[in-house]
C-alpha positions as CSV (number, residue, x, y, z in Angstrom):
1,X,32.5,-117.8,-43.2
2,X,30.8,-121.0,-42.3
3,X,27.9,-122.9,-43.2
4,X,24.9,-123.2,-40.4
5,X,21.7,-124.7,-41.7
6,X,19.8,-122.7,-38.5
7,X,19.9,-119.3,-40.0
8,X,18.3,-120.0,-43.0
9,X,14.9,-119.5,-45.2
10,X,13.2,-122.9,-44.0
11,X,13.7,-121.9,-40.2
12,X,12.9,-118.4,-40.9
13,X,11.6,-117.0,-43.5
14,X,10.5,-115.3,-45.3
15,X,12.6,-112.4,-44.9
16,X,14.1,-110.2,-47.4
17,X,17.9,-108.9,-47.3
18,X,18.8,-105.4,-48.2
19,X,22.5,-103.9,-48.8
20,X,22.5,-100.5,-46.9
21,X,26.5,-100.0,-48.6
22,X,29.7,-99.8,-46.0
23,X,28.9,-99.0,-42.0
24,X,31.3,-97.4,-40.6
25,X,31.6,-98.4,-36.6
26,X,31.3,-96.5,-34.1
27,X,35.0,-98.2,-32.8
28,X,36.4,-97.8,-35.9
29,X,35.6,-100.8,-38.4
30,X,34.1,-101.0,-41.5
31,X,31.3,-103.3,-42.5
32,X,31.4,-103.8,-46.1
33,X,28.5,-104.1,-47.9
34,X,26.7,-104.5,-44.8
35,X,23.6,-106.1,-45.6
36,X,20.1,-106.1,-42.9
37,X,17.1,-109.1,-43.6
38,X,14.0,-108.0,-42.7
39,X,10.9,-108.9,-43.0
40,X,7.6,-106.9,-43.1
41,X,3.6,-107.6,-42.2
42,X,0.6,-105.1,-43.6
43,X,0.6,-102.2,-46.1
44,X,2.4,-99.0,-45.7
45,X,-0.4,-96.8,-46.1
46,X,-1.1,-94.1,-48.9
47,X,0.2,-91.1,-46.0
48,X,3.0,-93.3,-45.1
49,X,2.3,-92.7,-41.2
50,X,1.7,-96.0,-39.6
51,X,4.7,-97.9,-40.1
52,X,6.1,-99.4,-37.5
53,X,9.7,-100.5,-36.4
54,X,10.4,-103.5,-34.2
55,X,14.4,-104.5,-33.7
56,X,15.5,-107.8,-32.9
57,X,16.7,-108.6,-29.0
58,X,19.9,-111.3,-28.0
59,X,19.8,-114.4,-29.9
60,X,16.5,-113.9,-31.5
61,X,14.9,-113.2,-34.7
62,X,12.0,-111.7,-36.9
63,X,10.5,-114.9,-36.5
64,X,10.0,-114.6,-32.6
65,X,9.2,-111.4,-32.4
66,X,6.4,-112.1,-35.4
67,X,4.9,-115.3,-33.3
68,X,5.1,-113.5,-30.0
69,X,3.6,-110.0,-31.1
70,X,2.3,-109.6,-34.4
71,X,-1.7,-110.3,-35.4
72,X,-5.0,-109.9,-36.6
73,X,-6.4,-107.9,-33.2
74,X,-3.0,-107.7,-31.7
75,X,-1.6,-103.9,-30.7
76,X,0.8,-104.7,-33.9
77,X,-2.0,-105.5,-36.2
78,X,-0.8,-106.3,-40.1
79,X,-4.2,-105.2,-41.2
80,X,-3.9,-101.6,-39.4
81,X,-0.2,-101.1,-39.9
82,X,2.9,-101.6,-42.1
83,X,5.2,-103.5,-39.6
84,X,8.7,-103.7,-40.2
85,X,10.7,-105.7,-38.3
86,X,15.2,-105.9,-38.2
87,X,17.5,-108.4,-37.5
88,X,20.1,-107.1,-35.7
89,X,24.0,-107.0,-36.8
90,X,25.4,-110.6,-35.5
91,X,22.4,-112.4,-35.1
92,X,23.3,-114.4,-38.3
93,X,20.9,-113.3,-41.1
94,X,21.8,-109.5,-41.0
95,X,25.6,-109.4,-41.4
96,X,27.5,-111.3,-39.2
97,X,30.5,-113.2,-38.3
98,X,29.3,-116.5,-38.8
99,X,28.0,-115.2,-42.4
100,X,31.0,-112.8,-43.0
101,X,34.2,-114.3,-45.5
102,X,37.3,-113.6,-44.7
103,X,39.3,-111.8,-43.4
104,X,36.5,-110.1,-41.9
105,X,34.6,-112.9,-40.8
106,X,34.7,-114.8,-37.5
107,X,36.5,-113.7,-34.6
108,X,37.8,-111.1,-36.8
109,X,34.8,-109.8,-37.0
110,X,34.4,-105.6,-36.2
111,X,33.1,-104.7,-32.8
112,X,29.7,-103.1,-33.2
113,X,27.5,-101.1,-30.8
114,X,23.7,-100.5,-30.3
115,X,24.0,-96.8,-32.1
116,X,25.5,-98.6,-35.5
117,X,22.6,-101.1,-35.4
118,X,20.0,-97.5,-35.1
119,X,22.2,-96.1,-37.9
120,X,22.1,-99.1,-40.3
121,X,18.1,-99.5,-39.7
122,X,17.7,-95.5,-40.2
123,X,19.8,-96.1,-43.8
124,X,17.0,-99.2,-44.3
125,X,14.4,-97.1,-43.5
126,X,14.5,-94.2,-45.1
127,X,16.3,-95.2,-48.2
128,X,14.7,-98.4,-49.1
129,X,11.0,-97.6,-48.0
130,X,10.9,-94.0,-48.0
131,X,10.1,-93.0,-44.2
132,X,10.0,-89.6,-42.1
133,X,8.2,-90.3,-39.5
134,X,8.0,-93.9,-37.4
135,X,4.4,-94.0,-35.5
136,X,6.3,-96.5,-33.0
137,X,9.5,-97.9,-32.4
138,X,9.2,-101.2,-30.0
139,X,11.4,-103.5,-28.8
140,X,12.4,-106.1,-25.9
141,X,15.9,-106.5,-23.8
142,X,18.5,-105.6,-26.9
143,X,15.4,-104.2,-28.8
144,X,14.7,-101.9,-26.0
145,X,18.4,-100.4,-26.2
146,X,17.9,-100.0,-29.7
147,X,14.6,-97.9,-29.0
148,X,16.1,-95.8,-26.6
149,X,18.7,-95.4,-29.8
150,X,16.1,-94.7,-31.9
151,X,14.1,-92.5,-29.7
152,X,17.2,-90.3,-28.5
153,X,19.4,-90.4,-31.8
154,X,16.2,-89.6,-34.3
155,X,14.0,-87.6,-31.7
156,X,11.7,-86.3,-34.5
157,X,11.2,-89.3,-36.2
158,X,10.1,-91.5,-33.9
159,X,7.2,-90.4,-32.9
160,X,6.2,-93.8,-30.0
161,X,8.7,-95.4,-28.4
162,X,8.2,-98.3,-26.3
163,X,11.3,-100.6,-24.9
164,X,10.2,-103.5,-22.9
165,X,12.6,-105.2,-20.7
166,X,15.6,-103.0,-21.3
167,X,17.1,-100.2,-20.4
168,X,18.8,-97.0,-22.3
169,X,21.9,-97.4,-20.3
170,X,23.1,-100.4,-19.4
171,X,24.2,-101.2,-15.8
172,X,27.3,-102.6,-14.3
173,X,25.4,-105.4,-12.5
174,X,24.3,-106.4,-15.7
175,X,27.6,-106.2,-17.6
176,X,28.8,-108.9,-15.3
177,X,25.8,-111.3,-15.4
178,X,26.6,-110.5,-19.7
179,X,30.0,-111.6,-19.1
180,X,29.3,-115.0,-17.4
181,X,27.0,-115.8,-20.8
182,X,30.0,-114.8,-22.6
183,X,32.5,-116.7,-20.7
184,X,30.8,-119.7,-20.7
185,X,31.7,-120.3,-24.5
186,X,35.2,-118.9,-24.7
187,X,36.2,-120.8,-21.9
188,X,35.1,-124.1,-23.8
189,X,38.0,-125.7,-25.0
190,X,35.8,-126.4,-28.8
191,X,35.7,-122.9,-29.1
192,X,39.6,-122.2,-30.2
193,X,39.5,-118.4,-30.1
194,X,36.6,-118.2,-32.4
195,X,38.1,-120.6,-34.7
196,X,35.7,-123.6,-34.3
197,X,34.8,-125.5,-37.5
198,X,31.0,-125.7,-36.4
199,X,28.7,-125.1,-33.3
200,X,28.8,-128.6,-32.0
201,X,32.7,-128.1,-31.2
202,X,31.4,-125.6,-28.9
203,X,28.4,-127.7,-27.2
204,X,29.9,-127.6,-23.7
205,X,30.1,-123.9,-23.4
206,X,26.9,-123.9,-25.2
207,X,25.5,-126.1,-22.7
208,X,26.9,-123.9,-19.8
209,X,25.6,-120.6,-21.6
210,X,22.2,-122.1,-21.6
211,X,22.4,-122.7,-18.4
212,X,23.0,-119.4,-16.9
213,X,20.2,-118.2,-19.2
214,X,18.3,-120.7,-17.3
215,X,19.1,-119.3,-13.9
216,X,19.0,-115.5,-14.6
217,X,16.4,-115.9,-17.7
218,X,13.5,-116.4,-15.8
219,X,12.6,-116.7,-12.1
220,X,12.8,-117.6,-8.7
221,X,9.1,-117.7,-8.9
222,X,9.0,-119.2,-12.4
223,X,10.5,-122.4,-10.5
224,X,8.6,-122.4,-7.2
225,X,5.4,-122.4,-9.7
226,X,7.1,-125.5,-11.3
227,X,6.2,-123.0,-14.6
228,X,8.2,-125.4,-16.6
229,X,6.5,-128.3,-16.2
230,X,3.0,-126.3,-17.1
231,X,5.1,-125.9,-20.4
232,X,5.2,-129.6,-20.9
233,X,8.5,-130.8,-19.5
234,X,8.8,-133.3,-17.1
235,X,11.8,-132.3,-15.1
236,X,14.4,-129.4,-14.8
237,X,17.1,-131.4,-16.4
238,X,14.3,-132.0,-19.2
239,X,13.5,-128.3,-19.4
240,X,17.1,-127.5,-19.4
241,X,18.0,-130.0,-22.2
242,X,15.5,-129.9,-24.2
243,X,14.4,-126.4,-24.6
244,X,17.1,-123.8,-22.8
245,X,19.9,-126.1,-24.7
246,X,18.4,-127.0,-27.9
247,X,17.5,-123.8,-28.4
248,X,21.0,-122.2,-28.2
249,X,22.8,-125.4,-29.4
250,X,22.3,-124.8,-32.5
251,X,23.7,-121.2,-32.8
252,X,26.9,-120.2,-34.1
253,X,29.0,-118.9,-30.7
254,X,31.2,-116.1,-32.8
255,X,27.5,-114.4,-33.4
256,X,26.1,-114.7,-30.0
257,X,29.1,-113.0,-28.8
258,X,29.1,-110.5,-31.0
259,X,25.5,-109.5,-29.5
260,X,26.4,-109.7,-26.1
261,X,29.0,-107.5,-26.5
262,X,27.4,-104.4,-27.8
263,X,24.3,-105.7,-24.8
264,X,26.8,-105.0,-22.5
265,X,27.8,-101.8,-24.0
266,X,24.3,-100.0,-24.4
267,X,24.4,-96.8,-23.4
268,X,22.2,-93.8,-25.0
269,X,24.6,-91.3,-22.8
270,X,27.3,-91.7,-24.9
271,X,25.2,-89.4,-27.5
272,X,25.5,-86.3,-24.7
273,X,28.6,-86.5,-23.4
274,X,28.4,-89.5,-21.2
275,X,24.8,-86.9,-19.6
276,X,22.1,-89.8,-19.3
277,X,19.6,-87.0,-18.0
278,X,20.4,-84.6,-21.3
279,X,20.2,-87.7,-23.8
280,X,16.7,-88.9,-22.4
281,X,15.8,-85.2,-22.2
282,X,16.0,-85.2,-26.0
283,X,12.8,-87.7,-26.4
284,X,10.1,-86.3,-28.2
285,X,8.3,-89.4,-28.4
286,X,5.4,-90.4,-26.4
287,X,7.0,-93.4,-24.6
288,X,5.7,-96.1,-22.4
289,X,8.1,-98.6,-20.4
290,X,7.4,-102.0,-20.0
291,X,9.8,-103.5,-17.5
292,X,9.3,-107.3,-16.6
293,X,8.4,-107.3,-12.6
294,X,10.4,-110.5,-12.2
295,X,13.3,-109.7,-14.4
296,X,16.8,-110.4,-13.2
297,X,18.5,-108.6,-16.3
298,X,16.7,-105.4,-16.5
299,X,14.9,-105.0,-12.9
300,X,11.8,-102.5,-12.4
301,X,13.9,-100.7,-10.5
302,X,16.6,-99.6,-13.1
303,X,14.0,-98.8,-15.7
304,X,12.1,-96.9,-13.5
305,X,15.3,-94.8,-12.7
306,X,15.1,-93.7,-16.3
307,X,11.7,-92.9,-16.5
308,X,11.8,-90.1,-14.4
309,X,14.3,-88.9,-16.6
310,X,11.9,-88.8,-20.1
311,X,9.6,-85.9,-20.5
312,X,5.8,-87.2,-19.9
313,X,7.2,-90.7,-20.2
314,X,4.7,-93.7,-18.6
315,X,5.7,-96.2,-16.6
316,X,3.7,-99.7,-17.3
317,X,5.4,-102.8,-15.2
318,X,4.5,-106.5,-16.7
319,X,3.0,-108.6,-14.1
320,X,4.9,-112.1,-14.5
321,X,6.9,-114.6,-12.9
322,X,8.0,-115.6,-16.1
323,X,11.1,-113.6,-15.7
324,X,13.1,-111.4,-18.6
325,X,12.0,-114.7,-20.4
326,X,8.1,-113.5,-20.7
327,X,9.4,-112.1,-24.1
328,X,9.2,-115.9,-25.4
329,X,5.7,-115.4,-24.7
330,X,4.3,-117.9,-22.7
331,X,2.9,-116.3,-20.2
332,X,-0.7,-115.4,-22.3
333,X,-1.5,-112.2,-19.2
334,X,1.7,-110.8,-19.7
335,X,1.4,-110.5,-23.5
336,X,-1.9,-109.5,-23.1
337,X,-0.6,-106.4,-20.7
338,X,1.7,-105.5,-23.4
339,X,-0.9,-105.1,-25.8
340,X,-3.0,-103.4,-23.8
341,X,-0.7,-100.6,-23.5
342,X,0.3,-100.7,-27.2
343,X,-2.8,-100.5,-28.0
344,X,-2.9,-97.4,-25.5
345,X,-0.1,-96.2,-26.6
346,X,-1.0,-96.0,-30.7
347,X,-4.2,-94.8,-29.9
348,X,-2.8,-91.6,-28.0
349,X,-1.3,-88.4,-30.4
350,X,2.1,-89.1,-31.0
351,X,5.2,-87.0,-29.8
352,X,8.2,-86.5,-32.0
């Protein structure tokens, strides 16, 4: 267990923590006392049926996800709906392993996957606020696999699915652009098998990991359009010091690859028999995907594939050269495409 001033109340809060009791893993660990923060916008109202569920994607946190799509007059509107929105096992307020004593803790930590994240949240939702029904599930990149979770483990409570920028199974192409993330820290002297005594022993493979994210995060485009200097930096090496690396500098390296593990390892198949078509088969949920038309990660392409494979599913590409990195938000049209068919979306009778 180590100390890390970044995942903390005064960066992001306020949140609230909640002890769903021992997970048991999908691979076979145990999470003791596993604990989820959360943190939650609007009233749940007096029929309980517009709450809403947003998970948490790679590296980030409620806090994004509540600057980047949660508003007065947004499609996730705190004065229409009771928004609840989880951090997801490892990204270091949930349980994690930079936030886990030992023996447990570190790079001891348990390997978790995308369904025990679903399960955890279902535990949350249901026994601390009292929910049947889900009037949407959203989520982007790691969200997006856990909405496909959601949508294909719990078919008749989620009643609205949208995953943007993911897919419900993930591809081998992707697996390998993961594992160049991944081997960017471990291959950093600092990081000692997990054992590091802080982040900043791990800068150079933190460095290198931001980098990649650089190259694969957003665009060809996004560079050609000299995007980042529209964003207020003067240079690439500016843009890639001062906001790709500060912004994952600061994280602990035993968590991020605790996420990019179960990234790698999404798959909703796994739930009928390794049968993608008979696990989407089982959504009941009205569902709209929002792939990123720029996205090196999760290409149009691949999410379209599993469209076709949803009954009365709707297929709603993002216009951007922002990349899989339009989830940061700052491209203003491609937020305000995704709201546009959230908006769609919640105003249409649900499924489920």
């Amino acid at each position: 267990m180590s100390n890390n001033d970044y995942y903390s109340q005064a960066l992001h809060g306020p949140y609230e923590t909640e002890e769903i009791g021992d997970l048991v893993l999908e691979e076979g660990g145990t999470l003791r006392g596993c604990r989820l923060a959360y943190a939650t916008y609007g009233q749940l109202n007096a029929k309980r049926d517009n709450a809403i569920l947003v998970p948490t994607w790679y590296s980030g946190t409620h806090k994004i996800i509540e600057q980047v799509l949660i508003g007065p007059g947004r499609a996730l509107d705190p004065e229409r709906y009771f928004i609840l929105v989880v951090n997801q096992i490892g990204n270091g307020l949930s349980t994690s392993p930079q936030n886990t004593p030992v023996p447990a803790g570190g790079p001891y930590f348990p390997k978790v996957r995308i369904g025990d994240d679903v399960v955890a949240q279902h535990r949350l939702v249901t026994g601390k606020f009292g929910l049947e029904r889900l009037a949407l599930v959203v989520g982007g990149s790691m969200g997006a696999q856990q909405t496909y979770e959601w949508a294909v483990r719990y078919p008749e409570m989620v009643q609205r699915a949208a995953p943007i920028a993911g897919t419900a199974r993930n591809t081998s192409h992707d697996f390998l652009f993961t594992e160049t993330l991944v081997e960017a820290i471990t291959s950093d002297p600092g990081f000692a098998k997990g054992f590091y005594a802080s982040a900043e022993d791990v800068r150079e493979g933190l460095l290198r990991h931001a980098r990649i994210w650089a190259v694969m995060g957003w665009s060809t485009e996004f560079y050609q359009r000299e995007r980042h200097k529209l964003l207020g930096f003067s240079s690439l090496d500016d843009f890639i010091l001062n906001f790709m690396f500060a912004y994952f500098r600061v994280m602990d390296p035993n968590n991020l690859l605790c996420m990019a593990w179960k990234w790698q390892r999404g798959d909703v198949s796994r739930l009928a028999g390794g049968d993608l078509r008979a696990a989407l088969g089982r959504i009941r949920a009205r569902t709209c995907i929002m792939p990123m038309t720029s996205d090196m990660f999760f290409p149009p392409a691949d999410c379209q594939a599993e469209w076709r494979l949803i009954p009365g599913a709707e297929f709603h590409p993002i216009e951007t050269v922002d990349g899989h990195l339009a989830l940061f938000g700052a491209d203003p049209a491609a937020l305000a495409q995704i709201d546009r068919h959230l908006k769609a979306l919640l105003a249409a009778p649900p499924g489920g």
